[in-house]
C-alpha distance (Angstrom), angle and dihedral (degrees) to the residues before:
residue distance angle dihedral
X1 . . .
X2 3.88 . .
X3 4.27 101.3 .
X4 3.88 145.5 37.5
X5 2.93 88.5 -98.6
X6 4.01 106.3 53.3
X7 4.15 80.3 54.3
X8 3.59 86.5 52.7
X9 3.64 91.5 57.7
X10 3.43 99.8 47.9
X11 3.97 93.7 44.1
X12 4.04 92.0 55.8
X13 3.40 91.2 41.6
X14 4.07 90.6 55.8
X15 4.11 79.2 36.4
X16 3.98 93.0 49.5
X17 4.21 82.9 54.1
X18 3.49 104.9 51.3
X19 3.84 95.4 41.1
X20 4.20 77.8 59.2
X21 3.37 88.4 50.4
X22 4.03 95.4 51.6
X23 3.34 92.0 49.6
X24 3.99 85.6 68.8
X25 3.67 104.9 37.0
X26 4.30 90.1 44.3
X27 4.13 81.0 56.1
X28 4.08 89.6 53.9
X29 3.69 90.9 32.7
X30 3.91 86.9 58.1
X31 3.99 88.6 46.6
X32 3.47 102.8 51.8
X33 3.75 102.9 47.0
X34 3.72 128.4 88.4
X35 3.67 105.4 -159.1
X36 3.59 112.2 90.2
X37 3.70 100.0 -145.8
X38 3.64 93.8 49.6
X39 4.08 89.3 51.8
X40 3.42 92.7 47.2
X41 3.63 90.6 57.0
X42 3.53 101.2 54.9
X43 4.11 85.3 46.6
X44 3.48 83.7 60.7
X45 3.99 103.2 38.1
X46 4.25 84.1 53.0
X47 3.54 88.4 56.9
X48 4.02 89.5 45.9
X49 4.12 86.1 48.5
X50 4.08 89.3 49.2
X51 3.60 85.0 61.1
X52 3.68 88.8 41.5
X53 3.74 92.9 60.0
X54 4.13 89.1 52.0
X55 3.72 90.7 51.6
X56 3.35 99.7 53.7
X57 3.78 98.1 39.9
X58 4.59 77.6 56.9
X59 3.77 80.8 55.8
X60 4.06 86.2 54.9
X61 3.44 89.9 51.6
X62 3.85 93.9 50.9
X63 3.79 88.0 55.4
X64 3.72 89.0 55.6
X65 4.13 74.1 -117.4
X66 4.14 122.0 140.8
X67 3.56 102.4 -135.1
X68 3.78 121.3 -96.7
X69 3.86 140.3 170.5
X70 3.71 121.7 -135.7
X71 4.01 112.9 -168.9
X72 3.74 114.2 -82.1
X73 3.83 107.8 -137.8
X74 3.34 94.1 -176.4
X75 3.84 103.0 51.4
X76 3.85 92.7 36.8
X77 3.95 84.7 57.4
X78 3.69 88.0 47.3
X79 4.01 97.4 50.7
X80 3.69 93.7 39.3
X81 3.95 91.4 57.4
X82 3.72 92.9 46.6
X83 3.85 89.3 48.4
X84 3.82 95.3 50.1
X85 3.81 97.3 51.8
X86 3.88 92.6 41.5
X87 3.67 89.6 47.8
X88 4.02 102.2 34.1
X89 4.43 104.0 29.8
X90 3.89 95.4 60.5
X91 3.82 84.7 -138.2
X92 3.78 117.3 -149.7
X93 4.62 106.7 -120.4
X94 3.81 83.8 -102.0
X95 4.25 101.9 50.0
X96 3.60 84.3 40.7
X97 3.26 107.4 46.1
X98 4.05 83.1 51.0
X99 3.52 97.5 50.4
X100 3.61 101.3 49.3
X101 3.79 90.9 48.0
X102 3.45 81.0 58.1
X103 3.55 99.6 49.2
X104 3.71 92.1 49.1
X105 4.34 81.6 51.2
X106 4.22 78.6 57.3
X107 3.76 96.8 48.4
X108 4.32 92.4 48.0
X109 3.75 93.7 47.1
X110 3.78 91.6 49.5
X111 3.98 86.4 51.3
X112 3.74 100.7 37.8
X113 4.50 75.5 57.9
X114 3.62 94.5 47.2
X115 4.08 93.2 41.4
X116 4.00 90.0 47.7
X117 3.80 91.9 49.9
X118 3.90 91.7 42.8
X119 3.57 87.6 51.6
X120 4.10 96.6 43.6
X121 4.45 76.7 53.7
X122 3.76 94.9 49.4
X123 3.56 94.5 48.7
X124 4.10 100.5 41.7
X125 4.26 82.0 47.1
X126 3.80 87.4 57.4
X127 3.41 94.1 -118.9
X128 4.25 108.8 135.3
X129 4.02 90.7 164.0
X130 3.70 92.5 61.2
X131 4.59 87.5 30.7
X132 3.94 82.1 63.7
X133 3.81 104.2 44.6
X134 4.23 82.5 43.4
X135 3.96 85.9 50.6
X136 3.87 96.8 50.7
X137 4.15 91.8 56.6
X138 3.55 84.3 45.1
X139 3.42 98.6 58.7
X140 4.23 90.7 41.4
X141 3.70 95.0 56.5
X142 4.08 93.1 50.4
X143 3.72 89.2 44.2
X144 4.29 81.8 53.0
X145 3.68 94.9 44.7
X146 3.79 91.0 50.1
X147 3.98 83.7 48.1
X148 3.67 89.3 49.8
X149 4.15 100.3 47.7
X150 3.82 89.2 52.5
X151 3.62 99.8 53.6
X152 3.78 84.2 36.0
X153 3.58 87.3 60.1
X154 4.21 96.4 56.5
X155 3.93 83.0 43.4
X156 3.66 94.3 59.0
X157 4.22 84.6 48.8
X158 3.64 91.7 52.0
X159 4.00 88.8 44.9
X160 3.69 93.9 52.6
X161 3.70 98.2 44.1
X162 4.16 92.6 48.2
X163 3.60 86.1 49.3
């Protein structure tokens, strides 16, 4: 690891691992909620990540680089304490529907971090092909997060008032 670009590597190969790994938890995010707007963005999001997925296996092929996953800690982490409250709290629709809202919220800010730093990487590597793919997920996971805090928002109501 001696270059931009090695870190680049690594970082979209951590990247290329957790988008995987969204793809799976938006599917059982989508599943286990019961308000229709919040479902129906995480439907939408997946598809979103699919083309996530695509982009950054382009950025692969503009590092001359087949592409390959390395474990993503921080997603894993992420998934695995969303799953073990869903699965172990016996949430009433309301708390639930909150809290994964809010883990999703978790899951976009951790990408919007590892997007902006892959991005900072592609850029500082002279490498604007890759800078532009990296800007276009950047710009989709803000645009989910700001989907995400507004219907957080009414959730939040709806918690409070059942409460």
């Amino acid at each position: 690891m001696q270059s931009a670009r090695d870190l680049l590597q690594h970082e979209l190969a951590d990247m290329y691992d957790a988008e995987k790994r969204s793809l799976g938890a938006l599917k059982k995010m989508a599943k286990q909620v019961t308000d229709n707007d919040l479902r129906e963005v995480f439907k939408s999001h997946r598809k979103e990540t699919e083309g996530q997925v695509q982009r950054l296996e382009q950025v692969f092929g503009a590092l001359d680089e087949k592409p390959v996953a390395e474990t993503c800690h921080g997603i894993r982490g992420l998934v695995k304490e969303f799953t073990n409250f869903t699965s172990q709290e016996e949430p009433s629709d309301e708390v639930n529907n909150f809290f994964v809202a809010s883990a999703a919220k978790k899951v976009e800010l951790y990408e919007i971090s590892a997007y902006a730093s892959l991005l900072e990487l592609a850029v500082h590597a002279g490498m604007s092909e890759a800078a532009d793919l990296l800007q276009e997920s950047l710009l989709e996971e803000r645009e989910a997060l700001d989907k995400l805090q507004g219907i957080s928002s009414n959730l939040g109501e709806q918690l409070s008032s059942a409460s």
